[in-house]
Rosetta silent file (secondary structure, phi, psi, omega in degrees, C-alpha in Angstrom):
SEQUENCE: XXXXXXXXXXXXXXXXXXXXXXXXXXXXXXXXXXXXXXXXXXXXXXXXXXXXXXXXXXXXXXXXXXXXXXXXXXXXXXXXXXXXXXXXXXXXXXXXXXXXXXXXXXXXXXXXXXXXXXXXXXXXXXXXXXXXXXXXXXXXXXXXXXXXXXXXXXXXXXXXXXXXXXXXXXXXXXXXXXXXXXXXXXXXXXXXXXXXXXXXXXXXXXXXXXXXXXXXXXXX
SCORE:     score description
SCORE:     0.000 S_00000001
   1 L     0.000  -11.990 -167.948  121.561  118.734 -139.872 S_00000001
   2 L  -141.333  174.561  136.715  118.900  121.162 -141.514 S_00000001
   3 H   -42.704  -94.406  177.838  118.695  124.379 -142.960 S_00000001
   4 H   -43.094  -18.081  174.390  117.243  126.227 -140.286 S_00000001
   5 H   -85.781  -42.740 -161.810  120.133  124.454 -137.715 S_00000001
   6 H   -80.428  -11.183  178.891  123.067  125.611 -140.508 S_00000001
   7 H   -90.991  -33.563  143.148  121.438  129.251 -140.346 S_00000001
   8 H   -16.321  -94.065  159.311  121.165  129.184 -136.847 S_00000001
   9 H   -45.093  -46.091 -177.637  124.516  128.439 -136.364 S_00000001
  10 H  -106.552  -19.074  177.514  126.773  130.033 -139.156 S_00000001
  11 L   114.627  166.496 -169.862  124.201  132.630 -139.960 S_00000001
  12 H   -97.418  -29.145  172.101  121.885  133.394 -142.863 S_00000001
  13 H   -51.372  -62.828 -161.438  125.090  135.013 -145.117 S_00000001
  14 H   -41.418  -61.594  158.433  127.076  131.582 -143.917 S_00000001
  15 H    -5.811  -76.686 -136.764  124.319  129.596 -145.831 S_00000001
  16 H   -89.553   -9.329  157.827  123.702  131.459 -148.436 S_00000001
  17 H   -70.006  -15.914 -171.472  127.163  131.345 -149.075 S_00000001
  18 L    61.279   46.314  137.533  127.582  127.806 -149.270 S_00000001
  19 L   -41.328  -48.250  170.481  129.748  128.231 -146.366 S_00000001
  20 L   -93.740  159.697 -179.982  128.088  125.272 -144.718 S_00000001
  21 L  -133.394  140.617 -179.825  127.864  121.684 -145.613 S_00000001
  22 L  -121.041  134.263  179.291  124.194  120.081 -143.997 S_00000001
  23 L  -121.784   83.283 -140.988  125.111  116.719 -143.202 S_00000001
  24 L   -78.757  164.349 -169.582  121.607  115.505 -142.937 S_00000001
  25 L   -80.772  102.458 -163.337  120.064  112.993 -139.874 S_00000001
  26 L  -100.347  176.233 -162.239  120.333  109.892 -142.012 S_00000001
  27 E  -165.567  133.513 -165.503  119.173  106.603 -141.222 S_00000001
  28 L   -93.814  128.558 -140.627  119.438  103.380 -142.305 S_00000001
  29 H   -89.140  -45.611  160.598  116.233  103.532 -144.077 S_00000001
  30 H   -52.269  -17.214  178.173  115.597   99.613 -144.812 S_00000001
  31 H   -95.713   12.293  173.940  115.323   98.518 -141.479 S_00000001
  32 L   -87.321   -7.171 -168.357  112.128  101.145 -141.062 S_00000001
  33 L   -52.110  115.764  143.830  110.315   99.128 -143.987 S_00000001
  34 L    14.094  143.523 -165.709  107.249   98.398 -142.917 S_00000001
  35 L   168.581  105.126  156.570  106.304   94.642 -141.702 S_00000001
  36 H   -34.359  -62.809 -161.434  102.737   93.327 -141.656 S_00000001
  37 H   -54.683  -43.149 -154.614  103.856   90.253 -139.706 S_00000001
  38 H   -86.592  -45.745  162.296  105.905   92.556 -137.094 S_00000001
  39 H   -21.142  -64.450  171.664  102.646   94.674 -136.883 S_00000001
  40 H   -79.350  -30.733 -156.036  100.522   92.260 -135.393 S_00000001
  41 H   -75.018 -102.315 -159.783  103.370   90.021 -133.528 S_00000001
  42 H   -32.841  -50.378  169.054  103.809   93.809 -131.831 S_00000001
  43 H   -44.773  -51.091 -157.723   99.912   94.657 -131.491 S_00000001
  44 H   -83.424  -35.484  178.778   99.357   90.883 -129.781 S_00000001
  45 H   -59.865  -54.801 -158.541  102.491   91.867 -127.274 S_00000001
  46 L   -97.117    6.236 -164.642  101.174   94.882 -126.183 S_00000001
  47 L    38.609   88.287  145.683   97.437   93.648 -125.934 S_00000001
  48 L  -116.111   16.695 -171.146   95.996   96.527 -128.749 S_00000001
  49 L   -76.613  156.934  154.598   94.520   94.083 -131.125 S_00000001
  50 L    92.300   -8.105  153.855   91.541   95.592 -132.686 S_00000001
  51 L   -60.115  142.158 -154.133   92.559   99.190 -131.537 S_00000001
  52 L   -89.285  148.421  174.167   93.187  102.507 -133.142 S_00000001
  53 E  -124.932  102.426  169.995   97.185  103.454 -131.730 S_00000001
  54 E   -69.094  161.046 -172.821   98.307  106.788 -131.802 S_00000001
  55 E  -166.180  150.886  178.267  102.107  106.845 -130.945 S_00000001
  56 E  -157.163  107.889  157.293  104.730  109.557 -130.272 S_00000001
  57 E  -135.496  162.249 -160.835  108.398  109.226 -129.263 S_00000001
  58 L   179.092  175.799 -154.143  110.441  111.728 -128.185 S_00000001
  59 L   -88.265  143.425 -176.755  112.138  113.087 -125.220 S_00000001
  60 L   -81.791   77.536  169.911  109.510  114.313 -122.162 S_00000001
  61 L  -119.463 -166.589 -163.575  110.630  118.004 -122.126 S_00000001
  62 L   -70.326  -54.540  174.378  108.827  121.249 -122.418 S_00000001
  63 L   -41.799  -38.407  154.334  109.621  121.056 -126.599 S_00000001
  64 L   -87.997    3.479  157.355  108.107  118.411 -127.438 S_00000001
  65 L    89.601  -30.855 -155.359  104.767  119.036 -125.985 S_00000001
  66 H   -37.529  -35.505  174.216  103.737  116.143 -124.948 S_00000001
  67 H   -46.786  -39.858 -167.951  100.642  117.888 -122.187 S_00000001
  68 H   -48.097  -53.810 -163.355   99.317  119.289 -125.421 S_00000001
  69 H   -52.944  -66.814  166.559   99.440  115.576 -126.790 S_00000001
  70 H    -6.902  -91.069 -138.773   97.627  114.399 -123.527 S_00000001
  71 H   -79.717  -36.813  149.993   94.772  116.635 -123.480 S_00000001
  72 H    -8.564  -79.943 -143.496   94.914  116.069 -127.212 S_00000001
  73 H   -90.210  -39.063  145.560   94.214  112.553 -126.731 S_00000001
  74 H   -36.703  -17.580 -175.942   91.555  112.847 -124.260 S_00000001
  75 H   -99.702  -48.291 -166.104   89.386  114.625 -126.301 S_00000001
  76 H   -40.303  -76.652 -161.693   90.199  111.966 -129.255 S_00000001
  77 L   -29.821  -37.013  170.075   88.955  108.850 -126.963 S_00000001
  78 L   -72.870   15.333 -179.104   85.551  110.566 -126.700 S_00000001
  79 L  -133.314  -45.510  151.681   85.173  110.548 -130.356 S_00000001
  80 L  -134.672   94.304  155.892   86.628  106.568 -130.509 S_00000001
  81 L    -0.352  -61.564  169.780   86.726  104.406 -127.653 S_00000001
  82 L   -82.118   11.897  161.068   89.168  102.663 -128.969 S_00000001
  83 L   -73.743  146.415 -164.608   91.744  104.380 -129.198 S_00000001
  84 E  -142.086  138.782 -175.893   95.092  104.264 -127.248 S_00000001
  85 E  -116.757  138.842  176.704   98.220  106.571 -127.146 S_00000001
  86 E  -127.153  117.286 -167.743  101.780  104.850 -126.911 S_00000001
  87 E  -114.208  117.525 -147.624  104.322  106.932 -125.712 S_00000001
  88 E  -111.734  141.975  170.723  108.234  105.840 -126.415 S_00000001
  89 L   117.473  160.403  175.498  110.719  107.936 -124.227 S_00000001
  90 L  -122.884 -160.779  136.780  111.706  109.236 -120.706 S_00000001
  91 L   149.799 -157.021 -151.880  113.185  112.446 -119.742 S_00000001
  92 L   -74.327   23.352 -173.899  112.495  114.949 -116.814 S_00000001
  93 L  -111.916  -16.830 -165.250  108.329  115.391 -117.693 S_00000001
  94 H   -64.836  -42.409  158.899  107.844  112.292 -117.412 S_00000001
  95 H   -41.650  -47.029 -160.879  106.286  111.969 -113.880 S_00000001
  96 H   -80.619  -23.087 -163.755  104.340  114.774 -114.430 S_00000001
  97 H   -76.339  -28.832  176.886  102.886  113.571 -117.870 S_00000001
  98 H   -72.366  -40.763  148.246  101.688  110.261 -116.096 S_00000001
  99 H   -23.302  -17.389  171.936   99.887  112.454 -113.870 S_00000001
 100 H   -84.260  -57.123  176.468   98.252  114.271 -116.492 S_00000001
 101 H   -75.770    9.225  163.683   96.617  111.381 -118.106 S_00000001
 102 H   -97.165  -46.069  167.275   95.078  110.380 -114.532 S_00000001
 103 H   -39.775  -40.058  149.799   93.904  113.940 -114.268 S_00000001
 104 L   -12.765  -68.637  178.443   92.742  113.033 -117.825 S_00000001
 105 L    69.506   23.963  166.786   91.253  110.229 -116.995 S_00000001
 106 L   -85.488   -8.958  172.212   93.271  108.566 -119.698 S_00000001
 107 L   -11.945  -48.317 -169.412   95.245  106.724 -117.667 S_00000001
 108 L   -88.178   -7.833 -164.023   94.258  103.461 -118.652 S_00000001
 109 L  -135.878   13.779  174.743   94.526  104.037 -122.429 S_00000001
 110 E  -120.821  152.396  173.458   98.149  105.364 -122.479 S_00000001
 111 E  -123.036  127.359 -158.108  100.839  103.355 -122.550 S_00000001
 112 E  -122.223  102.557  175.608  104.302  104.948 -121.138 S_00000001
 113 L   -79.839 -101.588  -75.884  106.962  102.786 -122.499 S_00000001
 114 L    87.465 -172.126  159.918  109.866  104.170 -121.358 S_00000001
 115 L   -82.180  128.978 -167.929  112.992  104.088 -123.425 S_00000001
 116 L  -116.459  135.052  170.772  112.969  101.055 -126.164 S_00000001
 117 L   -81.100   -1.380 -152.216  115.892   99.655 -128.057 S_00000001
 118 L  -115.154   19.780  164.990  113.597   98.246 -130.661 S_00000001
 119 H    25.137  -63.169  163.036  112.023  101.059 -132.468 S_00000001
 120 H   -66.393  -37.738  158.248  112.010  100.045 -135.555 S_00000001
 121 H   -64.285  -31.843 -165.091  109.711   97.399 -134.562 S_00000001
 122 H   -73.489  -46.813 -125.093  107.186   99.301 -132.148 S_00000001
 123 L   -75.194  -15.057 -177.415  106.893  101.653 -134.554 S_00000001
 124 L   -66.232   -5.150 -152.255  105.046   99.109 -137.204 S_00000001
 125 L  -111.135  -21.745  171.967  102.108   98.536 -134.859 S_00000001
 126 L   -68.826  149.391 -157.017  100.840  102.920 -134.563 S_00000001
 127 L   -96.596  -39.711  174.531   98.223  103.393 -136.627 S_00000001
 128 E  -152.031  158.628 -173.956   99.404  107.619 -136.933 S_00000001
 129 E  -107.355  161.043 -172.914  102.246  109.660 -135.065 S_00000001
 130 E  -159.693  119.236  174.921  101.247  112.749 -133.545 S_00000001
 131 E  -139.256   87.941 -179.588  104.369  115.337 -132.654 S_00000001
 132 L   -93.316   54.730  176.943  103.050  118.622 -131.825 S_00000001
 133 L   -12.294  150.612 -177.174  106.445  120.295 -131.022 S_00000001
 134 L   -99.324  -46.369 -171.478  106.338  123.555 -129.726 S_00000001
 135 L  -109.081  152.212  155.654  110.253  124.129 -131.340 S_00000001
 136 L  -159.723  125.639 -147.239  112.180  121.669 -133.496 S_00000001
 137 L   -90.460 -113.970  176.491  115.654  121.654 -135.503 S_00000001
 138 L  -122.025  124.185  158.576  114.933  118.435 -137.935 S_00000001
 139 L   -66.054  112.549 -172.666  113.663  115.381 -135.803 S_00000001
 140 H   -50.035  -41.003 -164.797  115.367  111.948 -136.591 S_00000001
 141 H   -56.778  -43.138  171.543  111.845  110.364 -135.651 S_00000001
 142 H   -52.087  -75.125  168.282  110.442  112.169 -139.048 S_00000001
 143 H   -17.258  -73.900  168.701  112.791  110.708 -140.860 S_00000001
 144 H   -56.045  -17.846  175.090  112.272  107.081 -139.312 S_00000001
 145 H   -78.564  -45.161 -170.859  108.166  107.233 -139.357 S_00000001
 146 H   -75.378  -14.147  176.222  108.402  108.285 -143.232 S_00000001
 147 H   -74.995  -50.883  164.717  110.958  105.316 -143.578 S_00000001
 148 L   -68.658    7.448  172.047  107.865  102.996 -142.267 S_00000001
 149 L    61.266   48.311  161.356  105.133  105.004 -144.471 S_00000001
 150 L   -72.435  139.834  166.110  103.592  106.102 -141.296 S_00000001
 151 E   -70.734  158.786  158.355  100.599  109.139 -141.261 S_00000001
 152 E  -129.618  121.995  156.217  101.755  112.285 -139.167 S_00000001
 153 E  -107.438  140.936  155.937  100.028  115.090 -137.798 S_00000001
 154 E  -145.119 -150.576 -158.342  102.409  117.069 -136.406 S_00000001
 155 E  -112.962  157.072 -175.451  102.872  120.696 -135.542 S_00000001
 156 L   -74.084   23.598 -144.354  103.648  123.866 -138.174 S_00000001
 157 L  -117.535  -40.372 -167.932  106.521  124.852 -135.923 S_00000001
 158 L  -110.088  152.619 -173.198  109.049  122.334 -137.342 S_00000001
 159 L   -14.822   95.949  159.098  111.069  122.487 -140.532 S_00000001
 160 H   -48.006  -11.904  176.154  108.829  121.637 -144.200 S_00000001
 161 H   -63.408  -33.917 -164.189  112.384  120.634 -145.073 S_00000001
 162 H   -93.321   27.135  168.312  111.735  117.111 -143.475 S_00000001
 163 L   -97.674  124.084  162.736  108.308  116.212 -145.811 S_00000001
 164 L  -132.173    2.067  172.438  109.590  113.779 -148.055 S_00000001
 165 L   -94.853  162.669  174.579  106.024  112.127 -147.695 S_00000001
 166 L  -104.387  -13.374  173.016  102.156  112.982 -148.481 S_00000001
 167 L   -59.330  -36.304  157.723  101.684  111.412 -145.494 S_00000001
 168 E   -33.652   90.975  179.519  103.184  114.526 -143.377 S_00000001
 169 E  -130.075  106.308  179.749  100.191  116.987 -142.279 S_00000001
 170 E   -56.174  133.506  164.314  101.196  120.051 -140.607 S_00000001
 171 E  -150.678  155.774 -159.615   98.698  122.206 -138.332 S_00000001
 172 L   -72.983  122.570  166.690   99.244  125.063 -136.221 S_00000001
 173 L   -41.373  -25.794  179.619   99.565  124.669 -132.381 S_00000001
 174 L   -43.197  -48.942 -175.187   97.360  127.975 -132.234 S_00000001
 175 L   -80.866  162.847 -153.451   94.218  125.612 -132.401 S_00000001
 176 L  -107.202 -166.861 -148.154   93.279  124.299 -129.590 S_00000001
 177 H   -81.335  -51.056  178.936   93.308  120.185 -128.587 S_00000001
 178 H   -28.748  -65.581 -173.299   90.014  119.641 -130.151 S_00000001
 179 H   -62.734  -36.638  161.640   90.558  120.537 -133.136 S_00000001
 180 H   -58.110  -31.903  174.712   93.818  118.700 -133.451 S_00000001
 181 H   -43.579  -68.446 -170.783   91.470  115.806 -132.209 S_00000001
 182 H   -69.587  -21.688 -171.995   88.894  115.885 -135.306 S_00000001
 183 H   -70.434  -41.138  173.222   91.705  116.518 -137.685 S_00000001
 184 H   -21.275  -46.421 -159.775   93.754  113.328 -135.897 S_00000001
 185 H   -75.725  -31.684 -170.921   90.292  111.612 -136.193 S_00000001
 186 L  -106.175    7.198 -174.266   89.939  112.409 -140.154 S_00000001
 187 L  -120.448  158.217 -174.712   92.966  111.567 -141.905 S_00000001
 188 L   -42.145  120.190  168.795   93.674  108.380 -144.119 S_00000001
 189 L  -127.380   63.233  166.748   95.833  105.922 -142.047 S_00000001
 190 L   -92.546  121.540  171.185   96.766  104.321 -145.013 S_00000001
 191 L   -36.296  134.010  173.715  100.474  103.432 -145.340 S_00000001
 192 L  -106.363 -163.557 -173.130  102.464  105.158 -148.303 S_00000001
 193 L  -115.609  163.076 -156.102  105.943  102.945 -149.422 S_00000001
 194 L   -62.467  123.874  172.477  109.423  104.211 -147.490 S_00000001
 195 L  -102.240  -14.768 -179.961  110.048  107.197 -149.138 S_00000001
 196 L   -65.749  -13.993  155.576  113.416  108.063 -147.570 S_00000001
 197 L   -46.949  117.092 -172.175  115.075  105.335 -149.346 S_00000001
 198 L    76.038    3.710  169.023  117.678  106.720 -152.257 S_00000001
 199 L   -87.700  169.023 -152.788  117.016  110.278 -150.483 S_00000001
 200 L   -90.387   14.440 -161.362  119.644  112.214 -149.187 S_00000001
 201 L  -106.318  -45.493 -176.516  117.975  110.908 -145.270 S_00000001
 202 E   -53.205  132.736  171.923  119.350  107.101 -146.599 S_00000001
 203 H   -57.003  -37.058 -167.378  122.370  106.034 -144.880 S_00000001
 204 H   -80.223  -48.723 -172.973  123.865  104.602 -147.947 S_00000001
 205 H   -69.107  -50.329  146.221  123.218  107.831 -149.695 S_00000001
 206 H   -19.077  -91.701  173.828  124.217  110.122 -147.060 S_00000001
 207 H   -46.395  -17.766 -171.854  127.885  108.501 -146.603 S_00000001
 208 H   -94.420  -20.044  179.190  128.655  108.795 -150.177 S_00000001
 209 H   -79.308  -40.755  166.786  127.878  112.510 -150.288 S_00000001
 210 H   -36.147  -72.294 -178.207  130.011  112.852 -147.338 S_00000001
 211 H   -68.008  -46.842  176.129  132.906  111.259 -148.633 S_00000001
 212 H   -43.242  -36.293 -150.374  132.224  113.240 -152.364 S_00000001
 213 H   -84.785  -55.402 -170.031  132.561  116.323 -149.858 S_00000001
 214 H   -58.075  -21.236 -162.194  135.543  115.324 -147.775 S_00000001
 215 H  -100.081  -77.958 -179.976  137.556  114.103 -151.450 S_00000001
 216 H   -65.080  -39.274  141.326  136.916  117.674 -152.764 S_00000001
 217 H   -46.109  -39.249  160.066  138.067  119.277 -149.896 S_00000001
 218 H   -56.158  -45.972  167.900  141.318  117.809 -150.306 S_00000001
 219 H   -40.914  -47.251 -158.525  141.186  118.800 -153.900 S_00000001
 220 L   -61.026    0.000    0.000  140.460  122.390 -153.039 S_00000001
């Protein structure tokens, strides 16, 4: 799906050979478009009007971080009140992470969806995504946030292949949750327009490369 997955796998030679074909995590990129209406309609659902909403989903393991995100987000709330973290996903952390924000004392200001079918929808109503992975091969959600012109902070650990946005802003897990706080706290959470559309991430674009690949393989 990446670079760093096809060297992994096949080798750095395999690569460099063009040995591999990266068949990238595509998406169908129009249904991430943005939606005013779906914004609030989502916001008014979830009681969060007038709030700032950080959001992150992803699976609760040890890779994706999420305590970091916690502790993170505790320090944020002391800097604005109003702020709220919405957290899309299960997996085996998940007990422990609601335990964290009572330790926290954030309890009250996180919201632990669970697993959501609608995605594409929640995702219109966070104000910035926050993923500080500790490892990551290319993450579908980066793909789908940059389809909605969402900000990101996320962590320098995963792949610069998957900025197709200026909205992407990397920072190192070495600093510690404060500082991820004030940067969280400081950046523009002004929309940009879908940039994964006509990129090689677009579903439409994707399948056609596919099939150019699979057509010259026959050839060969």
């Amino acid at each position: 799906c990446g670079i760093d997955a096809a060297k992994w796998m096949w080798g750095k030679s395999g690569y460099e050979k063009n040995n591999v074909y990266i068949m990238t995590n595509a998406i169908d990129a129009r249904a991430f478009n943005f939606d005013s209406r779906i914004r609030e309609e989502v916001k008014g659902e979830l009681g969060l009007k007038g709030k700032m909403i950080i959001g992150n989903v992803a699976r609760f393991s040890y890779q994706k971080n999420h305590e970091f995100l916690i502790r993170m987000f505790s320090r944020i709330v002391k800097k604005r009140p109003d702020a709220v973290l919405v957290l899309i996903g299960r997996g085996e952390l998940f007990d422990d992470m609601e335990r964290l924000a009572k330790r926290e004392g954030v309890q009250d200001k996180i919201l632990f969806l669970g697993v959501q079918n609608d995605v594409p929808r929640l995702i219109n109503a966070l104000d910035i995504f926050v993923l500080p992975s500790h490892y990551e091969g290319l993450p579908v959600t980066l793909v789908e946030i940059q389809a909605n012109g969402l900000p990101a902070l996320i962590s320098d650990n995963i792949t610069k292949e998957i900025k197709k946005s200026s909205n992407i802003h990397y920072y190192p897990l070495d600093y510690k949750e404060d500082k991820w706080a004030e940067v969280c706290c400081s950046i523009d959470l002004k929309r940009t327009q879908n940039s994964i559309i006509d990129t090689e991430y677009d579903i439409n674009i994707a399948t056609d490369l596919l099939k150019k690949k699979y057509i010259s393989m026959l050839k060969a």
